[in-house]
C-alpha positions in Angstrom: 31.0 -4.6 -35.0 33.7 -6.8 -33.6 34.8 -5.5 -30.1 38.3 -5.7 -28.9 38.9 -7.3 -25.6 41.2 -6.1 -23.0 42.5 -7.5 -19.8 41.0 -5.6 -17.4 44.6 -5.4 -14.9 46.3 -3.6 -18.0 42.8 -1.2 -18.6 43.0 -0.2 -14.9 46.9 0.6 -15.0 46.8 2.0 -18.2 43.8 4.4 -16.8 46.5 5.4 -13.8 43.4 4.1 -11.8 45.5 1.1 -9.8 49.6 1.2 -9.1 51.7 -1.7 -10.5 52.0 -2.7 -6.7 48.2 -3.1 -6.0 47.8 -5.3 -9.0 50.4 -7.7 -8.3 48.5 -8.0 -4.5 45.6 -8.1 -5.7 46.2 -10.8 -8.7 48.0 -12.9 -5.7 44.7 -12.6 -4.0 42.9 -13.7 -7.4 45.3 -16.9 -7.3 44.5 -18.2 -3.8 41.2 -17.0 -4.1 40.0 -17.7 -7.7 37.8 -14.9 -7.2 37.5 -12.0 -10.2 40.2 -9.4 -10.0 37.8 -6.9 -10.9 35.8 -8.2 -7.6 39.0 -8.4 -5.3 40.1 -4.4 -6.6 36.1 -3.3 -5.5 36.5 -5.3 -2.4 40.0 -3.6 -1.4 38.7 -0.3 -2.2 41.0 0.3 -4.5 38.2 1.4 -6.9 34.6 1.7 -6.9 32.8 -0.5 -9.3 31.5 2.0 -11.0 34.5 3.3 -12.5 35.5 -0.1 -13.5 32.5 -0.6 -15.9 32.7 3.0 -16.9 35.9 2.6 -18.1 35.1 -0.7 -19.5 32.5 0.8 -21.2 34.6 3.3 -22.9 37.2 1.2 -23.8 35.0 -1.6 -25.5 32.7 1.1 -27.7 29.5 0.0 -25.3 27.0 2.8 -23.7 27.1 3.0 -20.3 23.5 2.8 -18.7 22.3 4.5 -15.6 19.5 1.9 -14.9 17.6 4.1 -12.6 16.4 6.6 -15.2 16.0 4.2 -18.2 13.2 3.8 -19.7 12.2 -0.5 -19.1 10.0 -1.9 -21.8 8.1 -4.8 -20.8 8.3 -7.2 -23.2 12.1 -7.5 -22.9 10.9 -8.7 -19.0 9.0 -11.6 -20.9 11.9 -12.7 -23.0 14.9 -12.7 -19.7 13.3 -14.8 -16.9 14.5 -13.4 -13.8 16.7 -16.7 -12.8 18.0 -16.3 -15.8 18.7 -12.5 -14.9 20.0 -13.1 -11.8 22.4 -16.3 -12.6 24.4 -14.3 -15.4 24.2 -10.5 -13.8 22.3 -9.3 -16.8 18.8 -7.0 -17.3 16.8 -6.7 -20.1 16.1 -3.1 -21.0 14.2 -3.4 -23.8 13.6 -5.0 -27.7 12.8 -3.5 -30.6 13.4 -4.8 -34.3 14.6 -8.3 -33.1 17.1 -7.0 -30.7 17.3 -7.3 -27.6 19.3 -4.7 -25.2 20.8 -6.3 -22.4 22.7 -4.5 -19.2 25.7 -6.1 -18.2 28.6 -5.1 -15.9 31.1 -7.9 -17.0 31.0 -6.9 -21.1 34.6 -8.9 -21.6 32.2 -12.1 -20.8 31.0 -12.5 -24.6 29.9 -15.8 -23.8 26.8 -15.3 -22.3 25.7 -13.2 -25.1 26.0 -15.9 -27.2 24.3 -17.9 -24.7 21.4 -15.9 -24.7 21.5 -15.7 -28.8 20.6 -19.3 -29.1 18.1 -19.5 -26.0 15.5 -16.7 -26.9 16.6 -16.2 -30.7 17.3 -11.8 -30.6 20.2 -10.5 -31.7 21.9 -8.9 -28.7 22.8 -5.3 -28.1 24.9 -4.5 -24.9 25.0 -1.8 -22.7 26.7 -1.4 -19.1 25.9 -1.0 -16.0 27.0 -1.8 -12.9 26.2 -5.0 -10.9 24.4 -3.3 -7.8 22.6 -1.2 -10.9 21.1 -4.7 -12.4 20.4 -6.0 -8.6 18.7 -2.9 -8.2 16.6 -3.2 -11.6 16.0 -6.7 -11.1 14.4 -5.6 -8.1 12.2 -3.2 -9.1 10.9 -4.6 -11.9 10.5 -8.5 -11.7 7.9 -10.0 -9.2 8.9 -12.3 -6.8 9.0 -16.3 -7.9 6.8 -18.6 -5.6 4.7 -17.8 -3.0 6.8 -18.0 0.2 5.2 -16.7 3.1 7.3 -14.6 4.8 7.9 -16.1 8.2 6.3 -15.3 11.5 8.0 -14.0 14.5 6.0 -13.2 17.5 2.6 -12.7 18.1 1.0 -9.4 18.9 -2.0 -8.1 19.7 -5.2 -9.8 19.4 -5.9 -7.5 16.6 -2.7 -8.8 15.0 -2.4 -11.9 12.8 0.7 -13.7 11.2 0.6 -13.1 7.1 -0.2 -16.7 5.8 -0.4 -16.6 2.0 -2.4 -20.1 1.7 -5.8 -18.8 2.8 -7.2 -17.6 -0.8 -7.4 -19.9 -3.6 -5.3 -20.6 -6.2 -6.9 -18.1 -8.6 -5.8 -15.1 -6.5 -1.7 -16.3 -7.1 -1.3 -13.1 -9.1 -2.6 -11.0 -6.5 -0.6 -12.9 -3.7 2.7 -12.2 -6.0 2.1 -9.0 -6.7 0.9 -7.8 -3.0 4.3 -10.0 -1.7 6.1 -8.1 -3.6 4.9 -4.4 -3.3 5.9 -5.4 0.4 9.1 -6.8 -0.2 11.0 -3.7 -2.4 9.6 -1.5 -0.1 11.2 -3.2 3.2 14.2 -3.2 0.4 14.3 0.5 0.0 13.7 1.3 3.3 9.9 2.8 3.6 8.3 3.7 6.5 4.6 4.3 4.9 2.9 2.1 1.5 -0.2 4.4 0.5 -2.2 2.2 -1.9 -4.5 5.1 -3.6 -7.4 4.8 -6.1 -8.0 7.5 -8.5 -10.5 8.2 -11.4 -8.5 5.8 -14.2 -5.7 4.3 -12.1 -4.7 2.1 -8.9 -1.3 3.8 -7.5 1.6 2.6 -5.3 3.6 5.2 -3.6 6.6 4.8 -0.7 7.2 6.8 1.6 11.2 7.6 1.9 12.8 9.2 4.0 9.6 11.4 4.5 8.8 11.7 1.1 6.1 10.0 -1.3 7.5 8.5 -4.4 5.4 6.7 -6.5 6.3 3.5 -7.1 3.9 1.6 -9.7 0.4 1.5 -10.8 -1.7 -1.9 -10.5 -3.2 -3.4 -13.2 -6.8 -3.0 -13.5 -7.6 -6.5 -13.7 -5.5 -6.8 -10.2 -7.5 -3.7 -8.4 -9.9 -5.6 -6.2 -8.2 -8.6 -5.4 -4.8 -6.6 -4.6 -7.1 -4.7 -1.5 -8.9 -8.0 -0.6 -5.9 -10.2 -0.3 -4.3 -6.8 2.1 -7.3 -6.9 4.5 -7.1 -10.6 4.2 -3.6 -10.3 5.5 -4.2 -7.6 8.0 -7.4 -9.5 9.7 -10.3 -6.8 8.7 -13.7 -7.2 6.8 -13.1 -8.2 2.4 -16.6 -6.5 2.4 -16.8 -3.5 4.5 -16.4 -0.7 2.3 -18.0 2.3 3.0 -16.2 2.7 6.5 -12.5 3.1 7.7 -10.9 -0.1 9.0 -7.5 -0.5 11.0 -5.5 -4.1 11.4 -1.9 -5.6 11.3 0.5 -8.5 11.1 3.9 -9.4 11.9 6.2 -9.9 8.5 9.7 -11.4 8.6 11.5 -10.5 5.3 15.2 -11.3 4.8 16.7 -9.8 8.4 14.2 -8.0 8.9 11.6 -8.2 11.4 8.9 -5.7 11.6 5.1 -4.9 12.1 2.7 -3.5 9.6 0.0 -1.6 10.4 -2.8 -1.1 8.1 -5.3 1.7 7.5 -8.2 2.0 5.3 -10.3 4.4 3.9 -13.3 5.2 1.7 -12.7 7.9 -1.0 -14.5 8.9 -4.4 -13.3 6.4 -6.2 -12.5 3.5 -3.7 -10.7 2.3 -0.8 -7.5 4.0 0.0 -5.0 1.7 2.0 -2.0 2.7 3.9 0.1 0.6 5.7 2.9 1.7 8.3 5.6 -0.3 8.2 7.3 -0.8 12.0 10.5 -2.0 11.5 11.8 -3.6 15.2 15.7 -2.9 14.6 15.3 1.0 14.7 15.0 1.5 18.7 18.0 3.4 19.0 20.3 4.5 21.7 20.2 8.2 22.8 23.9 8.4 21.7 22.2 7.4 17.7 19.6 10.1 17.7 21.7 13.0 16.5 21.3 15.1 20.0 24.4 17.7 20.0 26.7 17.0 23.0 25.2 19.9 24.9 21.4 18.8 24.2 22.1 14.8 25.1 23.4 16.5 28.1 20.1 17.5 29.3 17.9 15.1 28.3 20.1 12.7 29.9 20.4 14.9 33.2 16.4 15.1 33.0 15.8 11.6 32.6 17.2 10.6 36.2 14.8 12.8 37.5 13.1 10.6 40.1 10.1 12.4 39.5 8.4 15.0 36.8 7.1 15.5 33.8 9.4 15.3 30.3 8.1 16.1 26.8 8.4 15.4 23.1 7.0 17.8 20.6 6.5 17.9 16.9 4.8 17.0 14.3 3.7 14.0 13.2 6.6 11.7 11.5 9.0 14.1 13.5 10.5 11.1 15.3 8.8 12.0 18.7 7.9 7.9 19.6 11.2 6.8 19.1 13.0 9.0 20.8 10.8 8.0 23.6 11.8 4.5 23.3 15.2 5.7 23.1 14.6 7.3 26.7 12.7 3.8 27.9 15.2 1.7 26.3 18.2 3.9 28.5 15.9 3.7 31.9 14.6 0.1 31.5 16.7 -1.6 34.8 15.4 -4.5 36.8 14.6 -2.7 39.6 11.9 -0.1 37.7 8.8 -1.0 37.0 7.7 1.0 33.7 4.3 1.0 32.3 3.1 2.8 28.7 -0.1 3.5 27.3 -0.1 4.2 24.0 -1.7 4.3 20.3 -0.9 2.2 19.0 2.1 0.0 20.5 4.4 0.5 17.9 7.0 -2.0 19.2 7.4 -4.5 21.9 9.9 -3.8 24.4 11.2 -6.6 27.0 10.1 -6.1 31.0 7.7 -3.2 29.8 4.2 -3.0 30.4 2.4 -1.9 27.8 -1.1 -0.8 27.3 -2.8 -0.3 23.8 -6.0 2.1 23.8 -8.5 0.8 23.1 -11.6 3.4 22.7 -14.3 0.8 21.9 -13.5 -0.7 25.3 -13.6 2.3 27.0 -9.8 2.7 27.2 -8.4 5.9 26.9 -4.9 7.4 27.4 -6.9 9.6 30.5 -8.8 6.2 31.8 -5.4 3.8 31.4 -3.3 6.6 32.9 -5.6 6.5 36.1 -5.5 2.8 36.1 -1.6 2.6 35.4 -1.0 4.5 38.5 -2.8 2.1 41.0 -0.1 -0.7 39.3 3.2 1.1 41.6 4.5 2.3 38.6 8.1 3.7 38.6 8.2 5.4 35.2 5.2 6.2 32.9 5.1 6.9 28.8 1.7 7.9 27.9 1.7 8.3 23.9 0.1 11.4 23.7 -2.1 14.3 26.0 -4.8 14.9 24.0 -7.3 16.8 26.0 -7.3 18.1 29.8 -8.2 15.3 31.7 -5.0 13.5 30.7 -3.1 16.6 31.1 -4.0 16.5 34.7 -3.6 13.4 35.9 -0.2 13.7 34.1 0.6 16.3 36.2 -0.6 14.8 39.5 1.6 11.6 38.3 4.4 13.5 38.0 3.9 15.6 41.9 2.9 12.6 43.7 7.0 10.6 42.7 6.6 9.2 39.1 9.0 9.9 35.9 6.1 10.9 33.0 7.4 10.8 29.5 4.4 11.8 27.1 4.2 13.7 23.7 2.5 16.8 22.2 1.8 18.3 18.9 3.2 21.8 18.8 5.7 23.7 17.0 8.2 24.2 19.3 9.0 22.8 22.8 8.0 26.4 24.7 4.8 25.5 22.7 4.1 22.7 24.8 4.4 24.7 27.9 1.2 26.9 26.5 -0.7 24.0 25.1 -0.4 22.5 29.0 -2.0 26.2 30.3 -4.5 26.4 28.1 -5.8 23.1 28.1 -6.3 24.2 32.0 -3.6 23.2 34.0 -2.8 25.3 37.0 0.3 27.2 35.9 2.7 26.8 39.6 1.0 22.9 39.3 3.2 22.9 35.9 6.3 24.4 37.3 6.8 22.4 39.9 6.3 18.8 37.8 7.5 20.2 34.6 11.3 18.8 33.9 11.9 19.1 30.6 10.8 20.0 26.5 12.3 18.8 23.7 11.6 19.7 20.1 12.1 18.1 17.2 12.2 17.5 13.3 13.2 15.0 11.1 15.4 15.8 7.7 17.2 14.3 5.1 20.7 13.2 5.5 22.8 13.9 2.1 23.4 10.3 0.5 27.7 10.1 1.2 28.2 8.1 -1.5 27.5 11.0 -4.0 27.7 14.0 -1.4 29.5 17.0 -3.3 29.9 20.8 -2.3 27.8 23.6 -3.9 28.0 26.8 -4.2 24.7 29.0 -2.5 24.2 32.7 -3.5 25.0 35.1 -0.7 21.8 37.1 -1.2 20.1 33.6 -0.6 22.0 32.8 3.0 21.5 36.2 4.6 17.5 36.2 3.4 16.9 32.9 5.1 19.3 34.5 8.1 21.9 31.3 8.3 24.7 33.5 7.7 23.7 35.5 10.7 23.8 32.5 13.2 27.2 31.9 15.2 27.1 28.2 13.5 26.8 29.7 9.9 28.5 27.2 7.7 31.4 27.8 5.7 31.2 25.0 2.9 27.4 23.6 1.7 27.0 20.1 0.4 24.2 17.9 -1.5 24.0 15.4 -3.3 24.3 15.1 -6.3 22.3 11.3 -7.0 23.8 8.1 -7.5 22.1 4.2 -7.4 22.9 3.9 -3.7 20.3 6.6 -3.5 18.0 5.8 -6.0 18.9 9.5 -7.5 17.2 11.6 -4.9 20.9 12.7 -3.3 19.4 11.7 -0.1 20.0 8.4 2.3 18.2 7.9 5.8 17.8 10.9 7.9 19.0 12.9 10.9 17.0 14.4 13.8 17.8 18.0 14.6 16.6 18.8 17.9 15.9 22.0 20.5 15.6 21.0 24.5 14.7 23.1 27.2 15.9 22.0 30.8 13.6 23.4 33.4 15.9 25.0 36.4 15.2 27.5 38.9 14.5 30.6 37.0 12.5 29.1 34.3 10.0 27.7 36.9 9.7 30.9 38.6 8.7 32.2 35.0 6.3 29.3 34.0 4.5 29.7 37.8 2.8 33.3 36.7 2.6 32.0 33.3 4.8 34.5 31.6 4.3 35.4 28.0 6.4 33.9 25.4 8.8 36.3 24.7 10.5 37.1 28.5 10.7 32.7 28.4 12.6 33.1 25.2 14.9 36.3 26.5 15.5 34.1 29.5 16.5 31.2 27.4 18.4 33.0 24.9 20.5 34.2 28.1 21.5 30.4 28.4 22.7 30.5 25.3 19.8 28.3 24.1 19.9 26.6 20.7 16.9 26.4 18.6 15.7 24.3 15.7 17.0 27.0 13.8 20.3 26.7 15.6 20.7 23.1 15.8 19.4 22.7 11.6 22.5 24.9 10.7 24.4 23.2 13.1 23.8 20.0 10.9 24.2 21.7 8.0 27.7 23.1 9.0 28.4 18.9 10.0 27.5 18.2 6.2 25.0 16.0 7.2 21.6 17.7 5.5 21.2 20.3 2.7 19.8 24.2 2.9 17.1 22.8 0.9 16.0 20.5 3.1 16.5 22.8 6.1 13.9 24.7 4.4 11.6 22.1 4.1 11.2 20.9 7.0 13.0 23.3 9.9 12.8 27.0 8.3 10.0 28.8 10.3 
């Protein structure tokens, strides 16, 4: 069927989607440019791409594709190379009877079809979608050309190597490619954790985004083994020790982005399962970027200059609780201090710090490089985590005899930490007079804006959960709603919500006769305290998270 072509200035003003005087600009722009008009109208933000090929889509009689949920057949991958992909904006969906269905977000450029007709032979069906859509599937679905090693930045730990993708031989290419690139769209999509799991009948890939495992892929069979030897290859551990957990690393440089990977494995019933921990050194924040409300940056600000005393993080794991530490270093790190961490591991470098990885085989622990740290006239102290009562103490003592102790714990809540400390044994008036501060946290997901909508929630729903009830109870709800720039989850990134507890006068009086938990949290609710609870509908008042994801994570 012959299409009819339209200029696409006249489509957009016939749509009532640009005024007469924005075309005229923007076709100016086109003539001292030479740059697409389509391009310039995106770029002014006159109109989101989208819309364009939506509407060029409509008016040309093509479908309009949403490449994230179609269905990508193979062997259309084997017919489009992916230069040939990339060079022309285009992506293969899939072939069937001699056709071939190709993506396309410029369908008024005919000419390439035609291209295509007499290179591979297939009669052409288009569809549309829009440029960042192909990007994206190109992506996810090609593998990498070449083998370029990705490029090394600077060297850690002795444990640590730099990736170098010429030590196997050339029969293990495919393994190299497909291993480089399992790393590459996950540094692309943002992932904080690869889990590499073997099951019964299948090898699977998942990400961790945001928080959440998606699964990503499954290996091919034939690939299995010498996709987890060329990873412990690249992470310095033993290709033949199987039947016991191994740990290693290496630094990776991939685009702009500079990060560490740190790799776990670890024997299960039907092999090895690897995760690796991706690090990435651009995400030590500023205080100001973690999300605090003004009233909670307040006093974690006020108990940082503390000369002296005892502040700490609690959560769960993946709650955020290291790098809001770093946050704190990175805002107290001044020539004149000399600060000194021990930690496990060291999950990123920072200038004029001393830092200290455990090392249990050695003999070091966070209790024997704590003692050790303070013979070195430290000024400031992090110690990664009290794990057991010998650390607790000498924490303590660090904090009464004139040092600033950052640490973390795993509890619930930050009064939580406060018990943990007593019953591990600490003397409760020892712990009121070096104990400064507690924070709390969790990390949630932060509503994608590029799709963010508001929604309507059941009243019977709110007052059961008990937001309604809260002096920040929202009165419009967002989500969102899923879009490419999200990958159709409705989320993007993630925002901290937080609940701090500043130790003053009465509090210590409290924690010196160890009261119970319930006259702390009458005392504190006197201060008009916020909890997670508060602070979660706080954010979800801002529009920054859903009541869904509240619930997830925060809801207790």
């Amino acid at each position: 069927m012959q299409k009819t072509h339209h200029p696409i200035g006249k489509l957009l003003l016939s749509a009532n989607l640009i005024s007469e005087s924005d075309l005229i600009r923007c076709m100016q722009i086109q003539r001292e440019t030479g740059e697409k008009l389509r391009d310039i109208v995106v770029k002014e933000e006159l109109i989101s791409e989208e819309k364009i090929v939506q509407l060029l889509a409509d008016q040309m009689g093509f479908p309009y594709i949403d490449l994230h949920r179609a269905e990508v057949k193979e062997d259309a991958l084997k017919i489009i190379n992916e230069d040939t992909a990339k060079r022309n904006t285009i992506f293969p969906v899939s072939v069937e009877n001699h056709v071939l269905s190709i993506a396309t977000s410029d369908p008024l450029n005919m000419s390439v079809m035609d291209d295509l007709y007499l290179i591979t032979g297939y009669e052409m069906n288009v569809v549309v979608a829009t440029s960042k859509d192909i990007e994206w599937a190109i992506n996810r679905y090609y593998l990498p050309q070449g083998n370029k090693p990705p490029q090394e930045e600077t060297q850690g730990p002795e444990e640590t190597k730099i990736l170098e993708l010429d030590e196997v031989d050339d029969q293990s290419a495919p393994a190299i490619t497909l291993t480089q690139s399992i790393i590459e769209k996950a540094v692309a999509r943002k992932t904080s954790d690869i889990h590499v799991e073997q099951h019964e009948k299948e090898m699977i890939v998942r990400y961790r985004i945001d928080g959440v495992l998606h699964d990503i892929m499954v290996i091919p069979e034939t690939l299995r083994p010498a996709v987890i030897s060329r990873l412990k290859i690249m992470a310095n551990i033993s290709i033949t020790e199987k039947r016991k957990p191994q740990d290693g690393g290496f630094h990776l440089k991939i685009d702009q982005h500079l990060l560490d990977v740190r790799m776990s494995t670890l024997p299960t019933l039907f092999g090895e399962k690897i995760v690796l921990r991706l690090l990435y050194k651009e995400n030590i924040f500023k205080l100001e970027q973690l999300n605090f409300s003004p009233e909670n940056l307040q006093m974690v600000k006020k108990a940082i200059k503390f000369p002296y005393g005892i502040m700490l993080v609690t959560g769960p794991t993946g709650s955020g609780k290291t790098t809001t530490l770093y946050s704190v270093l990175h805002e107290l790190n001044t020539l004149e201090k000399n600060i000194v961490t021990v930690e496990d591991p060291v999950e990123y470098v920072l200038p004029r710090i001393n830092q200290i990885q455990i090392n249990s085989r050695a003999g070091l622990s966070f209790a024997s490089g704590l003692r050790s740290i303070l013979r070195q006239d430290p000024d400031i102290v992090m110690v990664g985590e009290i794990r057991d009562e010998e650390t607790a103490q000498i924490a303590v003592q660090a904090a009464l005899t004139g040092h600033l102790v950052l640490s973390t714990l795993h509890t619930n809540t930050a009064l939580g930490s406060l018990y943990r400390l007593l019953n591990m044994g600490v003397e409760a008036y020892l712990l009121a007079a070096s104990l400064k501060a507690m924070v709390a946290q969790r990390l949630v997901r932060r509503i994608c804006p590029e799709c963010k909508k508001e929604v309507e929630i059941q009243k019977e729903v709110l007052e059961r959960i008990g937001i309604m009830k809260s002096p920040y109870a929202p009165e419009k709800f967002y989500w969102g709603s899923g879009c490419f720039h999200c990958q159709n989850t409705g989320y993007q990134g993630r925002v901290a919500i937080q609940e701090v507890i500043l130790v003053d006068d009465e509090l210590s009086e409290l924690i010196s006769r160890a009261a119970p938990e319930q006259e702390m949290m009458d005392a504190l609710e006197k201060k008009n305290f916020d909890s997670l609870f508060d602070d979660g509908v706080k954010k979800i008042a801002l529009g920054l998270t859903t009541v869904e994801e509240f619930l997830r994570v925060v809801y207790y």
